[in-house]
C-alpha angles and dihedrals in degrees: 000000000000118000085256092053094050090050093041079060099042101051101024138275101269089054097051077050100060100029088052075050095057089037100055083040096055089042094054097048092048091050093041078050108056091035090066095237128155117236081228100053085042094058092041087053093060097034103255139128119256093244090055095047089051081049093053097048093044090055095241117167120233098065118107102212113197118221085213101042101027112030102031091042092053102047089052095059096052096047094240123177129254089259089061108041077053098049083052100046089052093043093055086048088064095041087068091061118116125211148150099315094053094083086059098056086106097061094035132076115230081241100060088036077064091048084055113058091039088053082052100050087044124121091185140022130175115178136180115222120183100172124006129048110255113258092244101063098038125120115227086254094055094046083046093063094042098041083050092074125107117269127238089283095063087250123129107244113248116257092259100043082050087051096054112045082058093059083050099061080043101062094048087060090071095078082072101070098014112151087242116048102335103204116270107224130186121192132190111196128204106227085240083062085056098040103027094110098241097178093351132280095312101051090051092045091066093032087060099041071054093063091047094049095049090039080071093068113102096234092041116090121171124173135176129224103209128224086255091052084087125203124357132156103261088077077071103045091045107200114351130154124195118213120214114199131180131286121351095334109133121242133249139223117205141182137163140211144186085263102041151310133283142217132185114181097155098114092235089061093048090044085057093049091054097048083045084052098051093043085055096052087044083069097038136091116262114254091269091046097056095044086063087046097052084055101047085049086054094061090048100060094038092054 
């Protein structure tokens, strides 16, 4: 069994997906890349519109790629050797697995069911959270009273999209205490995350004694900057998070917005999000410290 199978196997079928997705998408670009050839030239020569082949080499769902008209056809073009027309071929073979995610594609956009399989295939995420509590570490109660909100339209969501979207964010959470490489996450919260009235008191009072208790896992780190730390630069980048993945697979940094979601892959943007990252640890309590705020935070709602 191939290394893609075995992580495919490891992490579940719908993250080796998207991951094989990301994977065919990054190899074609490079090659595109060092052949000279134009996006444009490469979609025209199989046959595809522009839009379809950005989608291909960013690793977007939603795009049916053929062994026989897309690969072939572009390896072909940029003159790559037998190993790698192979190591495509296997990795489009993976891409058209289904898995756990898959029942969720109607409450989700293309552009978060990438965010999910790449979340899922992750080693390593930080993240930067001024004012929500990350979906990996919400109670249902918590996701209840977020995924309640009105959509983009204005229009209240139905109970069982609701609902679903809630089992959802439930189910992600399971690459935290997974049997092989749980993640390893590491979470800086803004004070307003810890004191902003998401359900009510009570609901934030178990969703923070939550935090605490997850805090306590040996790959789960959370820290608070306090109101006194002062300016950082997180109060310019506003939330991010950077995935980690294994082997020489580039990271990924990663926001999102009422109007969309973001990546940045280019080296020099990841390279911005970490020093942000750092400057924002720099202002914050250490793991054991924050642990002891949380709490403090706790009586006081409950109060």
């Amino acid at each position: 069994m191939s290394n893609d199978a075995n992580l495919s196997a490891a992490t579940g079928e719908s993250v080796g997906a998207a991951w094989a997705r990301r994977k065919v998408g990054t190899m074609l670009r490079e090659l595109r890349e060092r052949a000279g050839v134009t996006q444009e030239d490469a979609a025209a020569h199989i046959e595809r519109h522009v839009t379809t082949m950005y989608k291909i080499e960013n690793g977007l769902p939603g795009v049916k790629m053929r062994a026989k008209g897309d690969i072939d056809g572009l390896v072909e073009l940029y003159a790559a050797d037998d190993a790698t027309h192979r190591r495509l071929t296997e990795l489009l073979a993976l891409t058209r697995v289904k898995g756990p995610f898959t029942r969720y594609r109607d409450v989700v956009s293309p552009e978060f069911d990438l965010y999910l399989g790449l979340e899922g295939s992750a080693t390593e995420l930080v993240s930067y959270e001024p004012d929500l509590v990350p979906g990996l570490l919400q109670t249902e109660a918590y996701a209840a009273a977020i995924t309640s909100l009105p959509g983009g339209d204005g229009r209240d969501r139905p109970a069982a999209e609701v609902a679903k979207r809630v089992r959802l964010r439930r189910s992600r959470q399971n690459v935290l205490t997974r049997p092989n490489d749980p993640l390893r996450l590491d979470v800086v919260l803004s004070e307003t995350v810890l004191r902003r009235p998401v359900g009510g008191p009570r609901v934030l009072a178990e969703q923070l004694e939550h935090i605490v208790a997850m805090s306590e896992l040996p790959t789960v780190s959370v820290r608070v900057v306090r109101f006194d730390a002062g300016l950082h630069l997180g109060d310019t980048t506003g939330q991010f998070i950077v995935l980690r993945f294994p082997g020489e697979e580039p990271p990924i940094a990663y926001s999102d917005g009422f109007l969309g979601d973001n990546y940045f892959n280019k080296p020099q943007e990841v390279a911005r999000y970490d020093e942000a990252f750092a400057d924002i640890s720099r202002h914050a309590l250490n793991a054991a410290d924050s642990r002891a705020f949380i709490g403090h935070v706790t009586k006081e709602i409950s109060t």
